[in-house]
The first five atom37 places (N, CA, C, CB, O) and aatype in JSON, in Angstrom:
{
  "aatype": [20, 20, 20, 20, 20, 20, 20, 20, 20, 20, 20, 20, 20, 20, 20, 20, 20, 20, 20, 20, 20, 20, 20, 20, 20, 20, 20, 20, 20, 20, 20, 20, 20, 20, 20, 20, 20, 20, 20, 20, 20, 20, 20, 20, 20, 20, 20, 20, 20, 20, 20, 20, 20, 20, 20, 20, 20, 20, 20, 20, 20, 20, 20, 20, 20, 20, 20, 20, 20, 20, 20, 20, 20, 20, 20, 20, 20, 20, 20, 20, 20, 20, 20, 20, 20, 20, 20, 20, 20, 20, 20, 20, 20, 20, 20, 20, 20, 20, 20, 20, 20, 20, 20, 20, 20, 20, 20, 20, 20, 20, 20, 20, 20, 20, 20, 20, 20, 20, 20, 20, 20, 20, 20, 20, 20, 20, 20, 20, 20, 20, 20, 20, 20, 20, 20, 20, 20, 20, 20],
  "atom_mask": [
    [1, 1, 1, 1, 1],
    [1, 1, 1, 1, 1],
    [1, 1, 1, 1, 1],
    [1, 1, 1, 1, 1],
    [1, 1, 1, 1, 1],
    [1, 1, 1, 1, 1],
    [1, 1, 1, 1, 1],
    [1, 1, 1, 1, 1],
    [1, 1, 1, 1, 1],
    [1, 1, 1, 1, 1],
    [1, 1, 1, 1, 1],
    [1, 1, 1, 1, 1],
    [1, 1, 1, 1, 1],
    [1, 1, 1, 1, 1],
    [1, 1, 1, 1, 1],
    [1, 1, 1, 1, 1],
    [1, 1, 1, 1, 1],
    [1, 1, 1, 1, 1],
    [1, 1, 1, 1, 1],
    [1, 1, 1, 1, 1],
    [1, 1, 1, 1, 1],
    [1, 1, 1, 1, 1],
    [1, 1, 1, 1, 1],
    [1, 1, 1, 1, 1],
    [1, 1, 1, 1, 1],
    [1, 1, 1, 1, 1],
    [1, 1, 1, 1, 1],
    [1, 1, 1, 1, 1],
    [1, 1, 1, 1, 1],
    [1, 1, 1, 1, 1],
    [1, 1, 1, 1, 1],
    [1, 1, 1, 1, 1],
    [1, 1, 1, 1, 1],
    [1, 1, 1, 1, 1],
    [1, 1, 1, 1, 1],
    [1, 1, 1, 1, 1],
    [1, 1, 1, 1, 1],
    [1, 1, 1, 1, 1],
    [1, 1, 1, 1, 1],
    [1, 1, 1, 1, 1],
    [1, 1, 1, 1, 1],
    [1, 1, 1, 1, 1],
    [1, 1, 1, 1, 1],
    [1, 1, 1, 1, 1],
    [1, 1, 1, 1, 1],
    [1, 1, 1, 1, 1],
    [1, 1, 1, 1, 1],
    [1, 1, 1, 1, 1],
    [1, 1, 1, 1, 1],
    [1, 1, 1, 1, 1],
    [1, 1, 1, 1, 1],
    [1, 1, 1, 1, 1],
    [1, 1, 1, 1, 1],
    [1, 1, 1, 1, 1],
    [1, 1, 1, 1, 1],
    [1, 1, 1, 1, 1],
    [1, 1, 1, 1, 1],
    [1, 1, 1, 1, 1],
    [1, 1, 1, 1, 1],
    [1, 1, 1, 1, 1],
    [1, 1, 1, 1, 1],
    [1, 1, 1, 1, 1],
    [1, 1, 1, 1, 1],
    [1, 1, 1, 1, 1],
    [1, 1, 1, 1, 1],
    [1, 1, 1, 1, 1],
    [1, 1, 1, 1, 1],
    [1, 1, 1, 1, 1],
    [1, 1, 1, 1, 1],
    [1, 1, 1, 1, 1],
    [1, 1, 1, 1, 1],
    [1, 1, 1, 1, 1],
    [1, 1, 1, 1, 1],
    [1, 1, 1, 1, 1],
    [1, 1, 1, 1, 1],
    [1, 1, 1, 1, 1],
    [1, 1, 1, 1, 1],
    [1, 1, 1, 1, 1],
    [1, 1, 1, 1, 1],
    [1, 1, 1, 1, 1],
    [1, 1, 1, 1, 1],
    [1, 1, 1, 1, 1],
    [1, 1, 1, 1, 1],
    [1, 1, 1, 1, 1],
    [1, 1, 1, 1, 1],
    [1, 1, 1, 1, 1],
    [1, 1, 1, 1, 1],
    [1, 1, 1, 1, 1],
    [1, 1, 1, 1, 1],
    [1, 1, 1, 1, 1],
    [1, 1, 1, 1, 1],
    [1, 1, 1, 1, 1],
    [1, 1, 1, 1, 1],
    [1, 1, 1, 1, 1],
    [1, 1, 1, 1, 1],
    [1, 1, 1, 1, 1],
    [1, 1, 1, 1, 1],
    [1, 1, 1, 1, 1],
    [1, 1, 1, 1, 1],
    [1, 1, 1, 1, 1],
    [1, 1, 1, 1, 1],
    [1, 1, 1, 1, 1],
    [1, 1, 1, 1, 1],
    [1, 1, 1, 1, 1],
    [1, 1, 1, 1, 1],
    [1, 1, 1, 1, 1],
    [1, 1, 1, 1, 1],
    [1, 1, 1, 1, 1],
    [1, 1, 1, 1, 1],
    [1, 1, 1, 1, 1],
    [1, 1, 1, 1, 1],
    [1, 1, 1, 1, 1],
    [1, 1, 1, 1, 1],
    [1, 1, 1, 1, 1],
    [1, 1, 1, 1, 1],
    [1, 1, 1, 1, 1],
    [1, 1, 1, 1, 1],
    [1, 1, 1, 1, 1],
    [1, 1, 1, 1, 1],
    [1, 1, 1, 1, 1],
    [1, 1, 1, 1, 1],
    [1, 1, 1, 1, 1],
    [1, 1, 1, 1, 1],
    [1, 1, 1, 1, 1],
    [1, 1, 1, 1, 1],
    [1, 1, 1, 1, 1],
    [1, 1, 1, 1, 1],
    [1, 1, 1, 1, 1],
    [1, 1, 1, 1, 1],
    [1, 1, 1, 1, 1],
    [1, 1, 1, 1, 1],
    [1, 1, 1, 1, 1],
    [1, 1, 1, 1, 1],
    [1, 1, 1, 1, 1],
    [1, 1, 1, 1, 1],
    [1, 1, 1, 1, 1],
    [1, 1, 1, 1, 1],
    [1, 1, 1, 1, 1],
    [1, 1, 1, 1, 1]
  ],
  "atom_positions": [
    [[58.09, 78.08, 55.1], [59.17, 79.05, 55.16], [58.97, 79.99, 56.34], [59.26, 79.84, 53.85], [59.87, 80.65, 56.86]],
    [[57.88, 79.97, 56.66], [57.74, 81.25, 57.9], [57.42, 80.7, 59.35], [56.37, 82.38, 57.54], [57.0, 81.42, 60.26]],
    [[57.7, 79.13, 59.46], [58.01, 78.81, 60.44], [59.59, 78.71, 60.81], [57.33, 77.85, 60.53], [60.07, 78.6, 61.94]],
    [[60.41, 78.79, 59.28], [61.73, 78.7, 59.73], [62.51, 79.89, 60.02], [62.38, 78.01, 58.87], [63.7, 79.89, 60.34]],
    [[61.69, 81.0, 59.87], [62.02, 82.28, 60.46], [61.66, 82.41, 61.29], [61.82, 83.21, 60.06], [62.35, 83.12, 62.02]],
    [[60.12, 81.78, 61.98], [59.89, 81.86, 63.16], [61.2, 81.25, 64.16], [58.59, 81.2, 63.27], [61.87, 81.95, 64.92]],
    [[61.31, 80.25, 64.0], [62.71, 79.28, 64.9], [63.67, 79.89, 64.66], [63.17, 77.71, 64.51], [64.16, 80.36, 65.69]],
    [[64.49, 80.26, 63.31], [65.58, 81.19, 63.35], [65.53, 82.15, 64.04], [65.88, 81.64, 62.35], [66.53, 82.25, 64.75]],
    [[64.42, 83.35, 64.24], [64.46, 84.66, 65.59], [64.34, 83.51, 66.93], [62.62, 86.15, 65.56], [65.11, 83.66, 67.87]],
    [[63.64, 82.73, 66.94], [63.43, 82.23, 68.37], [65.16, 81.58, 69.22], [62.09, 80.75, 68.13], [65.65, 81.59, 70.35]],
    [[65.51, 81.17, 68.05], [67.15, 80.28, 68.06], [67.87, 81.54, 68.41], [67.88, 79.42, 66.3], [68.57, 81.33, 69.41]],
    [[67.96, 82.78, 67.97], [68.97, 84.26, 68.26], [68.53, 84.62, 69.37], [68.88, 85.64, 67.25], [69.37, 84.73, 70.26]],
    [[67.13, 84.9, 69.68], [66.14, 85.42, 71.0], [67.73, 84.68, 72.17], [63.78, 84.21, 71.17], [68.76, 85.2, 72.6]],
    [[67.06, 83.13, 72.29], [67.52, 82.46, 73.38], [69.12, 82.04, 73.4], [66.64, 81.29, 73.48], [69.69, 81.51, 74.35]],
    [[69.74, 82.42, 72.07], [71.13, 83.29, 72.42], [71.6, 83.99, 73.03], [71.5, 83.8, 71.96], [72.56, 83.8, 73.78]],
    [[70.8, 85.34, 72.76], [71.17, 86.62, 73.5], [70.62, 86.5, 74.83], [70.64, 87.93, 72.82], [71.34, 86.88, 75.75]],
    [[69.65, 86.12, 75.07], [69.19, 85.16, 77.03], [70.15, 84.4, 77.21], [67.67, 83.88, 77.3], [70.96, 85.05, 77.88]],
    [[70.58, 83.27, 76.98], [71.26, 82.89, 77.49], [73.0, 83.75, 78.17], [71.11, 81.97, 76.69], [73.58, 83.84, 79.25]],
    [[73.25, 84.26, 76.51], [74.25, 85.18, 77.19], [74.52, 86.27, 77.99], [74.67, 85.48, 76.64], [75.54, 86.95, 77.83]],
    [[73.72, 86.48, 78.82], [73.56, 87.82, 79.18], [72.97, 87.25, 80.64], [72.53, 88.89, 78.09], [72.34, 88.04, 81.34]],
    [[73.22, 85.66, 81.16], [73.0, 85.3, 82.16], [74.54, 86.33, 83.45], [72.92, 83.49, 81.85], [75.59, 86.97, 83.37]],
    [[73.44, 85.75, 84.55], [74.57, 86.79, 85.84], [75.73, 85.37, 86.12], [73.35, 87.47, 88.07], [75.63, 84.14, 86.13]],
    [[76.91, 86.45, 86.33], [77.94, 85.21, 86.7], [78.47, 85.68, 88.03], [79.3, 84.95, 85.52], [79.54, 85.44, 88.6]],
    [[77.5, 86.36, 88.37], [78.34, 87.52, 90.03], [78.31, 85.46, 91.07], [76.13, 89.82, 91.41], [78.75, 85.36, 92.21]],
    [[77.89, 84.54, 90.49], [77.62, 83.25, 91.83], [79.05, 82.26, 90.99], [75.29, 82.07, 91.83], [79.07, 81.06, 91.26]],
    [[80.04, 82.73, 90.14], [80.87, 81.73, 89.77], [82.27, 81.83, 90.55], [81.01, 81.79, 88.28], [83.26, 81.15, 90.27]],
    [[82.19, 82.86, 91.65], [83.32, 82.43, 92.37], [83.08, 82.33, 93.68], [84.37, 83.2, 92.2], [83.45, 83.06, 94.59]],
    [[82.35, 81.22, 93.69], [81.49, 80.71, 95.0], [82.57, 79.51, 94.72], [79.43, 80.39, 94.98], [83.04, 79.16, 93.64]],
    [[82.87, 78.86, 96.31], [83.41, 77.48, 96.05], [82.77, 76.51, 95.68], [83.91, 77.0, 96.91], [81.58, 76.5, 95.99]],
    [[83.28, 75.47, 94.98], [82.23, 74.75, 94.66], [83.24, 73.44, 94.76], [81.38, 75.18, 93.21], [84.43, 73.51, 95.05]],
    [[82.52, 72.28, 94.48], [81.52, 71.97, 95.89], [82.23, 72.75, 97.05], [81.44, 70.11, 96.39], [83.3, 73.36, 97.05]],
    [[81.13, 72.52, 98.21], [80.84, 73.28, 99.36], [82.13, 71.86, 99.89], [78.79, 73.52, 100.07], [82.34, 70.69, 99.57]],
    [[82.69, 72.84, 100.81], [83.79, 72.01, 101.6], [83.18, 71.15, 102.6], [84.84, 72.93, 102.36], [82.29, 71.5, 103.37]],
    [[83.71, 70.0, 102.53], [83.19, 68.94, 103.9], [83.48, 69.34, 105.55], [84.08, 67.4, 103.74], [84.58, 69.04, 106.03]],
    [[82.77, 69.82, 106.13], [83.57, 70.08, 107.49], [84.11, 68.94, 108.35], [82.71, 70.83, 108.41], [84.38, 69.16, 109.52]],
    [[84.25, 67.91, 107.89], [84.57, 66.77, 108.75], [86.06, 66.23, 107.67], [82.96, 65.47, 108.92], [86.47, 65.08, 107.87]],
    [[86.64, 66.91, 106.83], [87.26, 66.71, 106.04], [88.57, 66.53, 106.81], [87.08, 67.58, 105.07], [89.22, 65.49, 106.75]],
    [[88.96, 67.64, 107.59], [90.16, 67.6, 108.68], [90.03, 66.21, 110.09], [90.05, 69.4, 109.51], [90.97, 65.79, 110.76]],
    [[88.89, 65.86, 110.15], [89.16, 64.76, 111.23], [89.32, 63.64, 110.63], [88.14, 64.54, 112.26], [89.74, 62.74, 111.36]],
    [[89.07, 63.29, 109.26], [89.3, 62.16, 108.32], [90.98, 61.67, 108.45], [88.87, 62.73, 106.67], [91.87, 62.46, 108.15]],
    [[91.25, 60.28, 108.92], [92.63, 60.14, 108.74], [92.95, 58.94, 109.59], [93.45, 61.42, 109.11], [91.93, 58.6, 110.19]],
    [[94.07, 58.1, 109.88], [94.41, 57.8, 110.83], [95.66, 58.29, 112.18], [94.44, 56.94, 110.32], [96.84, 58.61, 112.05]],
    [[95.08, 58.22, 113.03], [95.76, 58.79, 113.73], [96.39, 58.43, 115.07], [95.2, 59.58, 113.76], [95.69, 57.83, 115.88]],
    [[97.82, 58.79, 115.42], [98.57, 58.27, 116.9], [97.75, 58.75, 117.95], [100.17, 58.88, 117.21], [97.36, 59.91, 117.81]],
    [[97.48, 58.32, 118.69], [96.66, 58.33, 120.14], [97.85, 58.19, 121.31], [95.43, 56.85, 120.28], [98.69, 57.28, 121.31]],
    [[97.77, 59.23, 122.27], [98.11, 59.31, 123.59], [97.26, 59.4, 124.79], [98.77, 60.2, 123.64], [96.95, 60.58, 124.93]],
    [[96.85, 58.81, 125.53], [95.66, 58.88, 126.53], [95.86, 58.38, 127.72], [94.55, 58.24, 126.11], [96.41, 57.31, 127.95]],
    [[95.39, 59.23, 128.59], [95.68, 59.15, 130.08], [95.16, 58.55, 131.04], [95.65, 60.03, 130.52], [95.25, 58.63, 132.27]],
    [[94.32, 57.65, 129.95], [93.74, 55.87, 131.06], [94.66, 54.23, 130.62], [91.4, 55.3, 130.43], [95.52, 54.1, 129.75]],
    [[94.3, 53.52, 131.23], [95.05, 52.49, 130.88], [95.52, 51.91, 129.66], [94.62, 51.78, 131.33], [96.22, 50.91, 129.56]],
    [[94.99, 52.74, 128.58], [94.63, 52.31, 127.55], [96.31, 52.24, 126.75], [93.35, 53.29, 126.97], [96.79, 51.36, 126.04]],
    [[96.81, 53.36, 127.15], [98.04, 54.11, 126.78], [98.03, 54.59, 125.28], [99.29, 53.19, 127.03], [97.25, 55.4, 124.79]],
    [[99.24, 53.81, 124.54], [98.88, 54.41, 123.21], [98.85, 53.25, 122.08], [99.97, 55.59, 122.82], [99.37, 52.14, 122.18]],
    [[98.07, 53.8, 120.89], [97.97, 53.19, 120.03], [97.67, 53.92, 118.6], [97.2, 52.38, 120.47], [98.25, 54.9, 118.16]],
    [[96.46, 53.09, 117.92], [96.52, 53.96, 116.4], [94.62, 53.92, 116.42], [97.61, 52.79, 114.57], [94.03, 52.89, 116.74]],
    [[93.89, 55.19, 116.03], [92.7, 55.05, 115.75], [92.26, 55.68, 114.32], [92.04, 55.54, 116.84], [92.9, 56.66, 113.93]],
    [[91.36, 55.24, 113.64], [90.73, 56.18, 112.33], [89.52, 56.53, 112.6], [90.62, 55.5, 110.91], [88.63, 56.0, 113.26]],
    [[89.6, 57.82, 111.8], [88.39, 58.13, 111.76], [87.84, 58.55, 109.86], [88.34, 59.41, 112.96], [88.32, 59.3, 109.01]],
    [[86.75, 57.68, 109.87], [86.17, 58.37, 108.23], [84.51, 58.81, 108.24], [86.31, 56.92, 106.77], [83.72, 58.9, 109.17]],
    [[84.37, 59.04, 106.81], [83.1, 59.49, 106.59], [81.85, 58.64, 107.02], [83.06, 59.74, 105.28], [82.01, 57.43, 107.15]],
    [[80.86, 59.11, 107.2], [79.72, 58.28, 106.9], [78.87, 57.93, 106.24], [79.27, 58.28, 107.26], [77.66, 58.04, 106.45]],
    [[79.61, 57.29, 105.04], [78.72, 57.79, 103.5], [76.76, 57.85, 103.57], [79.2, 56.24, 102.05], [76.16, 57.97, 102.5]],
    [[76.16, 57.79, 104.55], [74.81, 57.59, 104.67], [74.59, 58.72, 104.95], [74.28, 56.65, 105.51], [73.59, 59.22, 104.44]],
    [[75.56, 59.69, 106.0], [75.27, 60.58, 106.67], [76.39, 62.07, 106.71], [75.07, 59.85, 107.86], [77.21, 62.1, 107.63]],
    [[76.38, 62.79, 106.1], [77.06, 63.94, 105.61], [77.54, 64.61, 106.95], [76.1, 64.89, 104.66], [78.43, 65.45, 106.79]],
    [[77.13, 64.39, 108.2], [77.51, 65.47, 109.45], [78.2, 64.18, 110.12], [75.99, 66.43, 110.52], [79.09, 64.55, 110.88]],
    [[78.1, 63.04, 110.08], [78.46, 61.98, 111.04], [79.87, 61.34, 110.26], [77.06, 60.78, 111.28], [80.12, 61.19, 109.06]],
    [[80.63, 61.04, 111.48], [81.89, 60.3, 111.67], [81.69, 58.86, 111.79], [82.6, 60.77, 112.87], [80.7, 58.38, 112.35]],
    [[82.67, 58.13, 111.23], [82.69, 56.67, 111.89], [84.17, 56.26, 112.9], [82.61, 55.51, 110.47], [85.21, 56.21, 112.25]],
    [[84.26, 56.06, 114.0], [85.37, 56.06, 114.56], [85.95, 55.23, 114.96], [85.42, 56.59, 115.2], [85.96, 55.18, 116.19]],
    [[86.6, 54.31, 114.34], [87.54, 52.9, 114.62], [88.74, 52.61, 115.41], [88.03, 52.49, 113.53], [89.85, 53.06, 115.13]],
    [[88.44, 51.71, 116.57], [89.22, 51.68, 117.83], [89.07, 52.77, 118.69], [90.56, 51.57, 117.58], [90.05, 53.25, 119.26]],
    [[88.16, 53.14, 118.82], [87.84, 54.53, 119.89], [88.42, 54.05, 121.21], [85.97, 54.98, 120.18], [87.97, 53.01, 121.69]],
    [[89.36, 54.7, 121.81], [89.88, 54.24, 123.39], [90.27, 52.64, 123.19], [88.44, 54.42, 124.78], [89.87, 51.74, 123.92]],
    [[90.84, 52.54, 122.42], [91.9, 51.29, 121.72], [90.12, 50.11, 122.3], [94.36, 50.85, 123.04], [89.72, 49.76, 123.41]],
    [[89.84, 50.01, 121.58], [88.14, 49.34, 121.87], [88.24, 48.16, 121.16], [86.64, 50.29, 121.21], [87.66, 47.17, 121.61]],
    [[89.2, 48.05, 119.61], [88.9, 46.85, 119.0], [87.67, 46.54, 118.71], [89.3, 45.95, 119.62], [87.45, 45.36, 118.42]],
    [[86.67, 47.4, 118.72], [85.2, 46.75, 118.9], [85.11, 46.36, 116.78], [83.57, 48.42, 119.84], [85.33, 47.01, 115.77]],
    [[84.75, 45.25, 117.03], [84.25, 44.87, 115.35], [83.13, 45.87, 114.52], [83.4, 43.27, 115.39], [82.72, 45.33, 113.49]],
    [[82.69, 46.96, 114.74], [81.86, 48.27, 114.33], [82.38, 49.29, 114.86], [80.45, 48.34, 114.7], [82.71, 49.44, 116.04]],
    [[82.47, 50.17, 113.81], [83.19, 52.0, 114.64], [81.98, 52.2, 115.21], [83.74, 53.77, 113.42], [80.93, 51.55, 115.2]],
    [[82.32, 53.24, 115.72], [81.81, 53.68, 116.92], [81.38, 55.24, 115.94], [83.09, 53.68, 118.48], [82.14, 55.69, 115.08]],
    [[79.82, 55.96, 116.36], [79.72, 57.09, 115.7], [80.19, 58.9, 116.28], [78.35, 56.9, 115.43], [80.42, 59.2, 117.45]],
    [[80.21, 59.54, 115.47], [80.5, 61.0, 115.89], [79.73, 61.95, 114.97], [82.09, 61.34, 115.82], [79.55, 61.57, 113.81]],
    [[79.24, 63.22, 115.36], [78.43, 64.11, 114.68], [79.77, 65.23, 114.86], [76.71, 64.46, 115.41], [80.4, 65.67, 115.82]],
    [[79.79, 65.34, 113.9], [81.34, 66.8, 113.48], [80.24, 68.35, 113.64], [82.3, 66.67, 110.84], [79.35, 68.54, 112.81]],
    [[80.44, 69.08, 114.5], [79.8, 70.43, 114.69], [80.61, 71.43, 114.98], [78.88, 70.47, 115.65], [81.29, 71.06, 115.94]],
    [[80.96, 72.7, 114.59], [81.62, 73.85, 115.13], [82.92, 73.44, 115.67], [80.81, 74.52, 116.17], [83.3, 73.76, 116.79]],
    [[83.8, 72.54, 114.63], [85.03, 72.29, 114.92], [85.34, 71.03, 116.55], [85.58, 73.95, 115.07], [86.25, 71.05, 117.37]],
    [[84.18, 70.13, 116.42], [84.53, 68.98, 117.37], [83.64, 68.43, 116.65], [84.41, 68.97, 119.0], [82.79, 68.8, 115.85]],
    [[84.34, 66.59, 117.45], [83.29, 65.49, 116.89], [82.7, 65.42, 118.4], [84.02, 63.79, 116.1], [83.55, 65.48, 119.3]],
    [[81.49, 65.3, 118.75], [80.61, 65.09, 119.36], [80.15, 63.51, 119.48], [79.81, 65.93, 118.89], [79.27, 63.27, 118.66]],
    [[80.56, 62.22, 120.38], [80.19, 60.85, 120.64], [79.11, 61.27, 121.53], [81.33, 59.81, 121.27], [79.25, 61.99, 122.52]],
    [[78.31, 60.91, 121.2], [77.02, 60.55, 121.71], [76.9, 59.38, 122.63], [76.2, 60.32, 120.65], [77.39, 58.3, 122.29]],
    [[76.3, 59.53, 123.76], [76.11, 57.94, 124.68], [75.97, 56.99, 123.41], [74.4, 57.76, 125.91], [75.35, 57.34, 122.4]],
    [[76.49, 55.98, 123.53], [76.38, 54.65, 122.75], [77.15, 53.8, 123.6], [76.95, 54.65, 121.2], [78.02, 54.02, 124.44]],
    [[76.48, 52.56, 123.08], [77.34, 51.25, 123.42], [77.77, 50.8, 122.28], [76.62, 50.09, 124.12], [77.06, 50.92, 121.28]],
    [[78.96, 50.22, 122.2], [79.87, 49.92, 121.22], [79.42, 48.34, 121.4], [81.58, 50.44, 121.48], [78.88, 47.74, 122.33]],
    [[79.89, 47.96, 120.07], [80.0, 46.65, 119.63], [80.73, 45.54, 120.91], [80.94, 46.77, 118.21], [80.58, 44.32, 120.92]],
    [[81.46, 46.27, 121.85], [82.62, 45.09, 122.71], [81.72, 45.74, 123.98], [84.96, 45.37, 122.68], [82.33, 45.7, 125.05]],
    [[80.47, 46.3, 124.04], [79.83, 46.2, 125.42], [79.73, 47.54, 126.33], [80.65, 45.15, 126.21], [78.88, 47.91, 127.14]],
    [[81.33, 48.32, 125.71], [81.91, 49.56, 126.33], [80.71, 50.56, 125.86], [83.6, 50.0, 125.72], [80.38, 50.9, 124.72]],
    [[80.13, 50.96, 127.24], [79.1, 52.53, 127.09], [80.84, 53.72, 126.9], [77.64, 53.04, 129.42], [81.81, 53.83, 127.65]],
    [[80.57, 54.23, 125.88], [81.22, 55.56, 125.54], [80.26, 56.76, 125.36], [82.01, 55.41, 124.23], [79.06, 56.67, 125.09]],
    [[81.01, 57.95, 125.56], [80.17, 59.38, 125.36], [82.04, 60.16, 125.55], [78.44, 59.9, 127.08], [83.07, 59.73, 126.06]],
    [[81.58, 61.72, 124.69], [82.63, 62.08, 125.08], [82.89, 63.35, 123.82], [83.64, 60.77, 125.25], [81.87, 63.52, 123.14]],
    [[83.83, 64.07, 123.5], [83.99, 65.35, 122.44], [85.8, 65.04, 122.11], [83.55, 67.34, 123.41], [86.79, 64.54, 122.65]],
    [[85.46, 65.58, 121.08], [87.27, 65.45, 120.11], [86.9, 67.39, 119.91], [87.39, 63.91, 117.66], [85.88, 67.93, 119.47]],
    [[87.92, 67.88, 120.32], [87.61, 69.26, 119.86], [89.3, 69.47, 118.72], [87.38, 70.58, 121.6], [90.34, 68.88, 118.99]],
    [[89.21, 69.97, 118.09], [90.03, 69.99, 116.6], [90.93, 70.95, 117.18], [89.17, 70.55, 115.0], [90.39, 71.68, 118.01]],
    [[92.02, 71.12, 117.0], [93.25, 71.98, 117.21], [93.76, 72.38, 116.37], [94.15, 71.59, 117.75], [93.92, 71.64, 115.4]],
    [[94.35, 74.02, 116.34], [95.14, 74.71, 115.54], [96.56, 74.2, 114.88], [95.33, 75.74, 116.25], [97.21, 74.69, 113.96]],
    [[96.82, 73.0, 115.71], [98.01, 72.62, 115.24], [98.16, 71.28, 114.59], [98.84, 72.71, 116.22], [99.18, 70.63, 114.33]],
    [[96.65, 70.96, 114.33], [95.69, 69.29, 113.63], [95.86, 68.23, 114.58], [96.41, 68.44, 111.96], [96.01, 67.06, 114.24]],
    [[95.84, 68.6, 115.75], [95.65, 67.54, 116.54], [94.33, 67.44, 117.16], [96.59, 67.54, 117.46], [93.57, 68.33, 116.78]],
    [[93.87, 66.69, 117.92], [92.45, 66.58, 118.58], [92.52, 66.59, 119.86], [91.69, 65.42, 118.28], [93.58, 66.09, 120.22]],
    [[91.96, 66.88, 120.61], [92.26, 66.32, 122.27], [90.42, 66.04, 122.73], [93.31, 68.0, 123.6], [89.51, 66.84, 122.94]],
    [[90.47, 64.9, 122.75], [89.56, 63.9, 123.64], [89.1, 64.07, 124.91], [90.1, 62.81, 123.81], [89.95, 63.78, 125.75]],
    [[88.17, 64.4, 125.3], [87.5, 64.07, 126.52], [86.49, 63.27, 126.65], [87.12, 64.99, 127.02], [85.43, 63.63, 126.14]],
    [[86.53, 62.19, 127.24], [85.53, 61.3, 126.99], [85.17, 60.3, 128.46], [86.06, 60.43, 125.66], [85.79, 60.22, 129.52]],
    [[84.08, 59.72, 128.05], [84.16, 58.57, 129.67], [83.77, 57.48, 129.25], [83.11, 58.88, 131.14], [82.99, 57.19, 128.34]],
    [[84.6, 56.58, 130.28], [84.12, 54.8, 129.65], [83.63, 54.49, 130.39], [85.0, 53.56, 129.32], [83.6, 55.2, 131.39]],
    [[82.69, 52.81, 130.37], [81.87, 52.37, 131.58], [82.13, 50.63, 130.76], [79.83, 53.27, 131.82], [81.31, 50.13, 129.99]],
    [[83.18, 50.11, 131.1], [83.55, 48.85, 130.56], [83.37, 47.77, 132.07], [85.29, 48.99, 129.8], [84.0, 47.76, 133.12]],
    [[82.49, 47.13, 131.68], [82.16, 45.97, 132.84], [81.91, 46.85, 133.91], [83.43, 44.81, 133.26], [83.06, 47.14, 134.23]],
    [[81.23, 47.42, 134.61], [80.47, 48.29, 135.35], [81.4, 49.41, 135.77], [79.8, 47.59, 136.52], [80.95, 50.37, 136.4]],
    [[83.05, 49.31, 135.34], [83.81, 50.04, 135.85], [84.32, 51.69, 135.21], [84.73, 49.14, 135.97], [84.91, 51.68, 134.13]],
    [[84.13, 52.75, 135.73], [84.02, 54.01, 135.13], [85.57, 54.57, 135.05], [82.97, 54.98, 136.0], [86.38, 54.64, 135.98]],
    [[85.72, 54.91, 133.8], [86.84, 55.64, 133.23], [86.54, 57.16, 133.04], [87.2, 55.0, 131.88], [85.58, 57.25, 132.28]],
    [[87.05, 58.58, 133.5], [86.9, 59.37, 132.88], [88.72, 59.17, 131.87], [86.37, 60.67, 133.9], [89.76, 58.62, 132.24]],
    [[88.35, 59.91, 130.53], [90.03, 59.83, 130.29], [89.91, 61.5, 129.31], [90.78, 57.9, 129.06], [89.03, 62.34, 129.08]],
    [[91.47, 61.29, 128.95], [91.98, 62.63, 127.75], [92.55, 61.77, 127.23], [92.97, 64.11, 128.04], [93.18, 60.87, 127.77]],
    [[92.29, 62.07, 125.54], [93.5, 61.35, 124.73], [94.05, 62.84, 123.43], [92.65, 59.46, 123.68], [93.48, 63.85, 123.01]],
    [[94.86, 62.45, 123.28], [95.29, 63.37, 122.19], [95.97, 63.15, 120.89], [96.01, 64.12, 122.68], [97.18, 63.25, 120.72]],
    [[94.82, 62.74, 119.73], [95.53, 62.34, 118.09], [96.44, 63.33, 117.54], [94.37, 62.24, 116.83], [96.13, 64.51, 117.47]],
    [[97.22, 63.02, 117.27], [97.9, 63.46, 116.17], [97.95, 62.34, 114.65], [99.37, 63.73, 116.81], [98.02, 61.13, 114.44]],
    [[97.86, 63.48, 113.92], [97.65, 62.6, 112.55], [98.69, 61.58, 112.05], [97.53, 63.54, 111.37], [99.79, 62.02, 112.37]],
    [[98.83, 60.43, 111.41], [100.08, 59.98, 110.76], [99.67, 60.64, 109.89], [100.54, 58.57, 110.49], [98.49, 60.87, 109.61]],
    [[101.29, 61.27, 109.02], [101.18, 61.97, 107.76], [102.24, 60.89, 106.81], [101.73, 63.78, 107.92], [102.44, 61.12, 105.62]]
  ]
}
């Protein structure tokens, strides 16, 4: 009998603890927003190398929480996207060679009005491209 009074005060104790926890952290957002959430999409491309226009996507990198995957980069067709690191409102391409041979490098900086504008450079068969392209989203 006087262990079940022991557990009965212990059972009220960790009532009144529990209730009397702080809730000042419950209007925190939760989950934490993706910052690469706005470049996620497919999108119309306009660009000022030969490339002209077409359609590119860009999605997550489920391996990698800061990195982009970017499909048809500079209308590339390459059979593997091509990568991007999303920082302080641009995607950041890193020198790489793509799957079709093309050395790319280059920045997507994010716009107030959800578009992107591209600066980037190609080096396809020894021949050098600087270009601009500019996505707009299909909605």
């Amino acid at each position: 009998m006087h262990s079940v009074i022991k557990n009965f005060i212990l059972a009220l104790f960790l009532i009144f603890l529990l209730g009397a926890c702080e809730t000042s952290d419950d209007n925190n957002p939760s989950p934490i927003p993706d910052v690469r959430d706005k470049f996620i999409g497919t999108w119309n491309v306009s660009e000022t190398c030969s490339k002209g226009n077409y359609n590119a996507s860009i999605s997550k990198d489920p391996t990698n929480s800061a990195q982009v995957l970017l499909s048809n980069f500079a209308d590339s067709r390459a059979s593997q996207p091509d990568t991007g690191i999303v920082a302080s409102g641009r995607v950041i391409v890193y020198a790489q060679k793509n799957s079709e041979d093309w050395f790319i490098e280059g920045t997507g900086l994010y716009n107030d009005n959800e578009s992107i504008t591209w600066n980037y450079t190609l080096l396809i068969s020894g021949d050098a491209e600087v270009c601009t392209a500019i996505y707009t989203k299909n909605k």
